[in-house]
N, C-alpha and C positions, 0 to 999 in steps of 0.2 A: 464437735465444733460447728457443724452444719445447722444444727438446732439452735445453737446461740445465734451465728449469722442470720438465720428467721427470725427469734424472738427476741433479739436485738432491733432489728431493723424494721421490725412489726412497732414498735413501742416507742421507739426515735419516728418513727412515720406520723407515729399519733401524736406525740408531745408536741414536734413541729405542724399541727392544725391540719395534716391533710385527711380528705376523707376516705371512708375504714377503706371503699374498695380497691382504692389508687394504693393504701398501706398494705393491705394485703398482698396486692399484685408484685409492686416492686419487693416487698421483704422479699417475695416466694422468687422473680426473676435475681433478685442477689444470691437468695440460697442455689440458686443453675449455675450460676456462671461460677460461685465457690466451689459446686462439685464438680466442674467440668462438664454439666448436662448441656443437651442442643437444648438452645431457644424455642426450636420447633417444636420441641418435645412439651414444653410450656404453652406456647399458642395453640396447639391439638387439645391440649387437655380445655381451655379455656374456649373452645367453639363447642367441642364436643358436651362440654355441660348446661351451656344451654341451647343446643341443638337436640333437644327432646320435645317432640308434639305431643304431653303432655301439658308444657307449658305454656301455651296455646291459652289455657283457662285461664291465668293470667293475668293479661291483656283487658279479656273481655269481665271476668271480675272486677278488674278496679277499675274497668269504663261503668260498668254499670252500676259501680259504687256513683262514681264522680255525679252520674247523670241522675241519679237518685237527689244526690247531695246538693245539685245545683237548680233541681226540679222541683224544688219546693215539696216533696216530702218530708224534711227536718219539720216544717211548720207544724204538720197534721197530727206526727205521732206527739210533737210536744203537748198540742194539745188535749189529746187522750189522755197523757200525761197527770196534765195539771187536774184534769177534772174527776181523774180517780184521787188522787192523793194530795191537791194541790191545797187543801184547806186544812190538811195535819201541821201540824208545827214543823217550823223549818220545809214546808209542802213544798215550796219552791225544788231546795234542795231534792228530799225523796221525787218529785215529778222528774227532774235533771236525770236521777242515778237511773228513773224506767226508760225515761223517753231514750238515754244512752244507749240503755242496753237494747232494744228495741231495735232502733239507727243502727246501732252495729252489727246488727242482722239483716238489715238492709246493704249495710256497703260493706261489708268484713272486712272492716282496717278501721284501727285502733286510731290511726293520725286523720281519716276520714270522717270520722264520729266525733272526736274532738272538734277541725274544720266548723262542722256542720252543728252539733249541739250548743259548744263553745261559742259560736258566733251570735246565737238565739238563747243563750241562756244567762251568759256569763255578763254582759250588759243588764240584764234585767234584775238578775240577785243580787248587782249591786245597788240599782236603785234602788230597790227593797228594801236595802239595806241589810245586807248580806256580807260580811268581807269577802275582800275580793280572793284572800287566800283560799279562804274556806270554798268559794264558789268554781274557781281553779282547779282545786285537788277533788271534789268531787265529781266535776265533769272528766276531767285526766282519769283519773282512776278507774270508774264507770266506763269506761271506753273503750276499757283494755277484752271486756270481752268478743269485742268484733272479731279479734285473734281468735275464737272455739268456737264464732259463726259457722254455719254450711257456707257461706258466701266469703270466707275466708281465703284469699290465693294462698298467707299461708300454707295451713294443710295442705295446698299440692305440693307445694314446696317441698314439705316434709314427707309426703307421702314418696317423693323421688329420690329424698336422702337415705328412705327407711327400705327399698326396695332391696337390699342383699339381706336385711334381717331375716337368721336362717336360728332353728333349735325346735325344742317339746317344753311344751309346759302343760303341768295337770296330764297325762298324754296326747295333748292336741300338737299337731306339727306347726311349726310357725313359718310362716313363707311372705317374706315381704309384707305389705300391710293396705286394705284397702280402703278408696279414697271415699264411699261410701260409707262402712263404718266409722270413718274417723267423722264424718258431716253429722251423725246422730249421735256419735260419741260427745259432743261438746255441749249439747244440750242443757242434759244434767249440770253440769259443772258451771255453765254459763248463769242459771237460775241460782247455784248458790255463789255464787260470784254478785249475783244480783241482791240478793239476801243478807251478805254481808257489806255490802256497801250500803244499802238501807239500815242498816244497825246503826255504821257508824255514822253515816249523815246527819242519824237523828239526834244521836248522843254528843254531835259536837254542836248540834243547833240548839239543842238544850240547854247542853253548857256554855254557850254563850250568847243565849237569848235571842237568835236569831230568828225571824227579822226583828233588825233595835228599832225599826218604824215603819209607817207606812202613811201615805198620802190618798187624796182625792183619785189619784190615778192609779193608784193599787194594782196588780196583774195577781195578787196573791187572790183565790178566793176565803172571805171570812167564814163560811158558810158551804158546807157539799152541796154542788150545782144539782145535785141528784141523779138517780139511775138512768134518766133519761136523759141526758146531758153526754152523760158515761157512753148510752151505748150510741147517739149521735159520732160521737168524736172517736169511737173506734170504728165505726162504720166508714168516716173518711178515712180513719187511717189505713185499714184492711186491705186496699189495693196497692197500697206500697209495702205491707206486710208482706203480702201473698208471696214474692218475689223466693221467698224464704219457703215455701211452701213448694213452690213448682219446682225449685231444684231440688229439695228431697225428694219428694214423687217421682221425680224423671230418674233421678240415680238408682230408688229402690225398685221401681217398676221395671226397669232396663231398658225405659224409654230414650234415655240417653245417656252417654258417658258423660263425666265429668265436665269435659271440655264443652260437647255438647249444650251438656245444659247452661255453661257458662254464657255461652253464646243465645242461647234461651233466655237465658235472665237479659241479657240487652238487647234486645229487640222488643222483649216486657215492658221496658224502663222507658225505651225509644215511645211506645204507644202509649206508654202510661201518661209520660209528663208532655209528649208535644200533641196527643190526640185526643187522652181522657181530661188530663186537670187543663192542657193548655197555658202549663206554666214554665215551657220551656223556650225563650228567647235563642236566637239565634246566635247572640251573644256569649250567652250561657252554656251554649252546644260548643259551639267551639274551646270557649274554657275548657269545659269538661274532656276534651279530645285531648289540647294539650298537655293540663294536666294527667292524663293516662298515661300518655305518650310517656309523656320524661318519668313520670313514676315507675312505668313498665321496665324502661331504658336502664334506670337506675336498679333496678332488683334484677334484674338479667347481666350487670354487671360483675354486680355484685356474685349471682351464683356462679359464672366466668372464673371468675379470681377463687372464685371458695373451692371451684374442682382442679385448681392448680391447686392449692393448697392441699385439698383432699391425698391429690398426687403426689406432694411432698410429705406427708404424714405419712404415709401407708410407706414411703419408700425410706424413711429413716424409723419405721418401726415404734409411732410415738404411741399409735392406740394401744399398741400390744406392752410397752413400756407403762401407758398410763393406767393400765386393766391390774398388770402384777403389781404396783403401788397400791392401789386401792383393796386388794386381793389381799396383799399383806398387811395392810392396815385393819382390817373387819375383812369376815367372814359372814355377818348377822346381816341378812338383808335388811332389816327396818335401817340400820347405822346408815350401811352402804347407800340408800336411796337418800339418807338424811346426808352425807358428805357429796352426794351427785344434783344434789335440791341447792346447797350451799356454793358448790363450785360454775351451778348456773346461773347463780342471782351475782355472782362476781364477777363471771365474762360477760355478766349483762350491762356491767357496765361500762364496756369499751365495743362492744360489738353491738352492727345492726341485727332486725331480728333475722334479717333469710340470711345472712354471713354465718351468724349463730345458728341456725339449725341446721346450717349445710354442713357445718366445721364439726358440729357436736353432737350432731347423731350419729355417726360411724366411732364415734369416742366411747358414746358412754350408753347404747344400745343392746352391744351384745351382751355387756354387765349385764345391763338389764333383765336381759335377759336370762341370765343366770340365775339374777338372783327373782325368778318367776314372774318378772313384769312384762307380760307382753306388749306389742309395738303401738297398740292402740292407746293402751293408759299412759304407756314412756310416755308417746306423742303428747299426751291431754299433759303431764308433768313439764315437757318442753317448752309444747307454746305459750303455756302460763308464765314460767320463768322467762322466756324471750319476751313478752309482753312487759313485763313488769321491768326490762329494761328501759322502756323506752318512756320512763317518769321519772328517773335521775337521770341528773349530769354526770358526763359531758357530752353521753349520747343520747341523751332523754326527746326524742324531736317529738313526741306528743307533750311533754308538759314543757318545752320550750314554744308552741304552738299555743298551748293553753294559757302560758304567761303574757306571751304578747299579745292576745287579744283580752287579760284581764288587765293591762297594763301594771304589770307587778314585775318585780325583778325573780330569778329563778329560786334565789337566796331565802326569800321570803315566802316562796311556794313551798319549797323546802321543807323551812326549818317547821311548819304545822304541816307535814304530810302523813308524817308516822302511823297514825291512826288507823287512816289509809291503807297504807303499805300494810301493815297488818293486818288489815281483813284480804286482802290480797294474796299474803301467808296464812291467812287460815285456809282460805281456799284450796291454793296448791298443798296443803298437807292434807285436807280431803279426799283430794285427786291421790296423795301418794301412797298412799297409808288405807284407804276403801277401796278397791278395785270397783263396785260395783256403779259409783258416782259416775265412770268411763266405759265402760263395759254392759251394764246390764241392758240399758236403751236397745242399743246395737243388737245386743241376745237377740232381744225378743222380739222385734221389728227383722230382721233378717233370717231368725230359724237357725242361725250357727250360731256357734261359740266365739264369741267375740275375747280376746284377750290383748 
């Protein structure tokens, strides 16, 4: 009865418009007070989850996403962009899906690379003559790889939820999960993440002759501007790239920890855009503080509520209840990943992404492990599927983002994103089904066995 009382009151929370964190918190305080639990026992659990200085990196990730964002770095790498690919058909488009993936390595957040892409791109493909559908979903989409960035707070996220992952696989012992292989683990997957969103951009620009025109003031080039164009326009981008650079180095070299280097990357950012390009107004700075602020505020609540929750799971025995279900159902590990691929792309759509990876790593990890996936690849399989939440409704707040600056309703983003979402799902079936797409980078860049 306990468990209806939560997922009752989980799902009336949502249907009545409140948001997930406020839903989660009271189902989980109704399920206390149904079992006669102290309240205290609830506010401990909910300081104590995010009273971790790991979290620390955080913060300073999505500050130095924002001050990226607001620094007029989106301009530079766009332009790199356009000048490698910007005269192939539909160029516009393919420029969009690099400069995205790019950008999202710059600010690791998927709603931060939309911001910033979407704002400079998504105006521009439509004058082009571009729909605005199509120009929507390929920046939405495209986005999604900030989430397997090194500059992703994700991954700490997850690196905190995956910390009791305990077993052997192949005979290697597995022990929690670190936050340096996961930063080189995303690599790979993000390139083809990159790859097939270039496929489909093309084939839908094709097929619908995009761009249907172009004027005297064109941004499209008719013509490749040439090698020297190219390597101009990566040479300005390069100092906003690097940002991606100095934090793998400092992780792998043991220059600094995670958090560390977090705080590395903003102070990068800080010199970059108010000392090097000088395009950061004071105006702008300030934006960028606030928006951290409440974004931080908000993900920190969120993890709050999610280790109440965690707390209610573990004490009504839901993981261990959900393991023998699926246990009984398959035995075959490819099935087994294929119904834990399927059961996250469905709580992706009422869950945000750190609720969903707090809630659903201790679920559906140890399977994982079981069934010989270690915590590195689960992870790369996780934040794929939590990514990929956040481009449907009703929690979709990247392509809700994306629509209101293409001025299109969600409906219409929608109903042409298919295409989309399935290079999306090719990806994550990569990740789930190749171990080495997650794992090999890591190998061989750190000398252990990455799994």
């Amino acid at each position: 009865m306990a468990l209806t009382v939560l997922s009752l009151g989980f799902l009336v929370f949502l249907l009545l418009g409140m948001p997930v964190a406020f839903a989660i918190g009271l189902s989980c305080l109704l399920t206390f007070a149904y079992e006669g639990l102290p309240f205290e026992t609830a506010i401990q659990m909910m300081v104590s989850g995010m009273n971790v200085f790991s979290f620390l990196a955080i913060p300073f990730f999505i500050f130095s996403g924002e001050l990226m964002l607001h620094g007029g770095i989106a301009d530079k790498i766009v332009a790199f962009a356009r000048s490698l690919v910007g005269h192939w058909k539909g160029g516009l488009g393919l420029a969009n899906v690099v400069a995205s993936t790019l950008f999202g390595g710059v600010s690791g957040s998927p709603v931060a690379d939309t911001s910033a892409m979407g704002g400079v791109m998504i105006p521009v493909m439509k004058k082009e003559g571009y729909g605005a559908d199509y120009a929507v979903n390929v920046t939405t989409h495209a986005s999604l790889s900030g989430a397997l960035m090194p500059t992703s707070h994700n991954m700490i996220i997850y690196a905190f939820a995956a910390q009791g992952a305990a077993g052997v696989i192949a005979g290697n012992t597995i022990r929690g999960v670190s936050i340096g292989d996961l930063m080189f683990a995303g690599l790979i997957p993000v390139f083809w993440i990159m790859v097939c969103m270039l496929i489909t951009a093309y084939w839908q620009a094709a097929k619908h002759g995009y761009p249907k025109r172009a004027d005297g003031s064109s941004m499209v080039f008719a013509h490749f501007a040439g090698w020297g164009q190219v390597l101009r326009t990566f040479l300005a981008a390069i100092p906003g790239l690097a940002v991606i650079l100095i934090i793998l180095v400092c992780v792998m070299k043991g220059i600094a920890t995670a958090t560390e280097a977090a705080a590395i990357a903003v102070t990068y950012s800080l010199l970059l855009t108010v000392v090097v390009y000088r395009t950061m107004t004071r105006q702008n700075l300030l934006k960028s503080l606030a928006k951290a602020s409440k974004t931080t505020g908000v993900i920190l609540l969120l993890i709050g509520v999610s280790n109440m929750l965690r707390y209610q799971m573990a004490y009504l025995e839901i993981p261990d209840t959900i393991e023998a279900a699926l246990l009984q159902a398959t035995t075959q590990p490819w099935l087994m990943l294929l119904y834990i691929n399927i059961i996250q792309i469905f709580l992706g759509i009422f869950l945000d992404m750190a609720a969903h990876i707090l809630i659903t790593t201790p679920l559906f990890l140890p399977l994982a492990i079981q069934m010989g996936v270690g915590p590195v690849q689960f992870g790369m399989m996780l934040l794929l599927n939590c990514a990929l939440g956040l481009v449907h409704p009703p929690v979709g707040t990247v392509q809700f983002i994306g629509c209101a600056i293409g001025k299109i309703s969600i409906g219409e983003a929608t109903r042409t994103a298919w295409p989309y979402y399935a290079a999306i799902c090719v990806a994550i079936t990569l990740v789930t089904y190749v171990p080495a797409f997650s794992t090999w980078l890591p190998t061989l860049i750190t000398g252990h066995v990455v799994q």
